[in-house]
Structures are given as C-alpha cells and as structure tokens.
C-alpha positions as CSV (number, residue, x, y, z in Angstrom):
1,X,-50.8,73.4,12.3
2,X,-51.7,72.6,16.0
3,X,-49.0,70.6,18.1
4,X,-49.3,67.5,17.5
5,X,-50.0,65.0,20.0
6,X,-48.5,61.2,21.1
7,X,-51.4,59.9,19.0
8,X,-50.8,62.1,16.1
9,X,-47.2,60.8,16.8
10,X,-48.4,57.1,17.2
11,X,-50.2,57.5,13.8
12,X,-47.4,58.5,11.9
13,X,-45.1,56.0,13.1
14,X,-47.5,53.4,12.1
15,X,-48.2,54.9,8.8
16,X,-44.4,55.3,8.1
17,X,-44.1,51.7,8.3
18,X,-47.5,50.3,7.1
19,X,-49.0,52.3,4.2
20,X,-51.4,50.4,3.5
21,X,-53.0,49.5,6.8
22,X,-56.8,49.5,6.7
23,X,-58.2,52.7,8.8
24,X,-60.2,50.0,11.0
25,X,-56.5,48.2,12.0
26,X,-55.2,51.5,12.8
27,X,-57.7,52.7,15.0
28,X,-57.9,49.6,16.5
29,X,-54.1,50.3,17.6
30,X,-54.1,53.6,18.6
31,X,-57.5,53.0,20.7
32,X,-59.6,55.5,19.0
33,X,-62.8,55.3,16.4
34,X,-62.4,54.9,13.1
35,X,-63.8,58.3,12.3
36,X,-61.8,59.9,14.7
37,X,-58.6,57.9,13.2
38,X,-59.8,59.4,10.2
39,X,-60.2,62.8,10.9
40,X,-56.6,62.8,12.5
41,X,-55.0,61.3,9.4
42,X,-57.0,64.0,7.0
43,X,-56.1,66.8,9.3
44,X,-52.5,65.4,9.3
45,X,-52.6,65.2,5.2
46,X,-54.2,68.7,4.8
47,X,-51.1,70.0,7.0
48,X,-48.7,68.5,5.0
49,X,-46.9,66.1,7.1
50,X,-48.3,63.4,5.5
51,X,-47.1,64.0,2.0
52,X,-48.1,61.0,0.3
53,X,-48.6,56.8,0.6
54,X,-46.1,55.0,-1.1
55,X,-44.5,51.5,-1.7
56,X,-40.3,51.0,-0.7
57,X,-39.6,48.6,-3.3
58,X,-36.0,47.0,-2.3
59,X,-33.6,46.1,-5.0
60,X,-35.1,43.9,-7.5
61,X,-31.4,43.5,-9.6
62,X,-28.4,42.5,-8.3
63,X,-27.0,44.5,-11.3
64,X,-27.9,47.8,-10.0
65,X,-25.9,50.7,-9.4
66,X,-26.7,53.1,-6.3
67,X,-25.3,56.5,-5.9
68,X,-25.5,59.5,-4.8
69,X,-25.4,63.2,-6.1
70,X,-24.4,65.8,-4.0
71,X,-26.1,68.4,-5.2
72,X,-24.6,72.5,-4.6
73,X,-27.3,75.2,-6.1
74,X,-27.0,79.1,-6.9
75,X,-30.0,79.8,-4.4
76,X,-32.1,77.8,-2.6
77,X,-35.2,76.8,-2.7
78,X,-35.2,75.3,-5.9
79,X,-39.0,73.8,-6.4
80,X,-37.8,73.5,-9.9
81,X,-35.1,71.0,-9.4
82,X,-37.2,69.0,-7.0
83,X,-39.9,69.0,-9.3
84,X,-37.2,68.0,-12.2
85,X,-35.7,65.3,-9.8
86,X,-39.1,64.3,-9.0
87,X,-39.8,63.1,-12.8
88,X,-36.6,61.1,-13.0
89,X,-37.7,57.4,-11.7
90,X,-34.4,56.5,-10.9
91,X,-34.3,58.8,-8.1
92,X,-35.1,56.8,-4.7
93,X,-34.8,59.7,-2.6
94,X,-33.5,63.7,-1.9
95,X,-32.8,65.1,1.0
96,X,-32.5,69.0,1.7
97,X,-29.3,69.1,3.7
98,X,-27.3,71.7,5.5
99,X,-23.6,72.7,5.5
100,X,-22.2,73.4,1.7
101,X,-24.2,70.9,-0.3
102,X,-28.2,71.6,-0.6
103,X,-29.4,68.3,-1.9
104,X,-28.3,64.8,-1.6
105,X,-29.5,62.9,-4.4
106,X,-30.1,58.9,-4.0
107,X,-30.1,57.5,-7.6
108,X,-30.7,53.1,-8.6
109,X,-29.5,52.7,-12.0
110,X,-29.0,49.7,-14.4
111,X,-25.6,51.0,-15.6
112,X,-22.4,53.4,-15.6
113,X,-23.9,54.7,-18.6
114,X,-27.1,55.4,-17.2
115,X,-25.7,56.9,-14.0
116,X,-23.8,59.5,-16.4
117,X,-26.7,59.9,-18.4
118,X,-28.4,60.7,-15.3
119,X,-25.6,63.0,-13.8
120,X,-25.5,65.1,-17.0
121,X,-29.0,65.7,-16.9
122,X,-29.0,66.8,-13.3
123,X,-25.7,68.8,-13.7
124,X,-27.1,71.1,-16.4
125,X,-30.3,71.9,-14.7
126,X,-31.0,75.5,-14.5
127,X,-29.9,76.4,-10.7
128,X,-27.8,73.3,-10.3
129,X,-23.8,75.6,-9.2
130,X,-22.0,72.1,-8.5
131,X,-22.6,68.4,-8.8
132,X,-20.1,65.5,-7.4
133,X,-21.4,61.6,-7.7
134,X,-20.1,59.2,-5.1
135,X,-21.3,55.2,-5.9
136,X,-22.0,53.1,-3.1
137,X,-19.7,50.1,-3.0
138,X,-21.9,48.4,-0.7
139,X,-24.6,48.6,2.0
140,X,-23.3,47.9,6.0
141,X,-25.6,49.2,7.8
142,X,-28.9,49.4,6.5
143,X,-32.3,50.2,8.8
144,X,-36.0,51.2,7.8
C-alpha cells in the first residue's frame, strides 16, 4: 500500500474508537467529502489495515475469569491456530509477540473448568510446542 497520510491516520484513529460512526460524521471530522471519506476507508479495507468493524463488549459478569495463554509454537506462522483460536468465543484477543512466546492468548471464561477445558483444547493443537496460563487477579490499569 501507498504511505499513508495524517488523514488516513485521523481516520483510523476515529474508526478505532467509533465503529459505527456514520460516513457523513466522519467526513464531517476529518474535513473531506463523503465520497472521498469513502474511498479512503475502502482503499484502507482493501489494504488490510482495516481488518474488520467490531463491538468491545466489557464484562457483563462479575463471575468471570480472565486469563491469558502464552502461547510457544514449533514454527511460526501458524494461520491454523489463529484460525482455530479465532472459532473459540471466549477468546477476547491474540497478539503475535516477540521474544520466546509467539502468541499471547486473552481468554473470558465463566469458570476454572472452562478455562481448563479451554487450555486443553488450545494445548493439543497441531503446532502448539508449549502452553503456560496465567489468570488475572485484577485489572489496575486499564485504557482503550
């Protein structure tokens, strides 16, 4: 893809915070037409650094357990694990990550059981070398 400019950058900032802005709104904040806000955010979908729209849904029960797996794999990439993580919708987020681990798994489930359930699952993937679970105990700092 081309650079991308303070506009493009503008754009995405918006968009990272409000999905769901009308195209009229964001043009209307950025200063430029609606069709040229359009074309922007298609060429910016079509290059992939828009991936998707999608709602961040807090936690709804108190009871929930949040964790994370820390993921090692035989080789990387592994489309097939992401795509396997992808299906699982207790899964809130993975990141690609240097150093020793590859992935870092965020997981909300509604039980011990579940998170083992999960963990098993995950552990016994084709590609997946090492897997160690750490739960959060609590949130401190916390920013969107």
């Amino acid at each position: 893809m081309q650079d991308i400019d303070a506009i493009d950058r503008t754009i995405l900032s918006i968009l990272s915070r409000e999905a769901r802005i009308p195209m009229k709104s964001l043009a209307g904040r950025i200063g430029l037409s609606r069709s040229a806000t359009t074309e922007r955010v298609t060429r910016l979908e079509k290059a992939g650094i828009i991936r998707g729209y999608r709602a961040d849904i807090g936690q709804l029960d108190e009871g929930q357990i949040q964790a994370f797996l820390l993921v090692t794999l035989q080789r990387t990439p592994s489309i097939g694990v992401l795509d396997r993580l992808a299906g699982f919708s207790s899964v809130r987020k993975v990141s690609s990550v240097s150093g020793q681990l590859d992935l870092v798994v965020e997981v909300e489930v509604g039980s011990i059981n579940a998170l083992n359930e999960l963990r098993n699952e995950v552990a016994t993937m084709d590609n997946v070398e090492d897997l160690t679970t750490s739960i959060v105990l609590r949130r401190d700092i916390e920013r969107s």
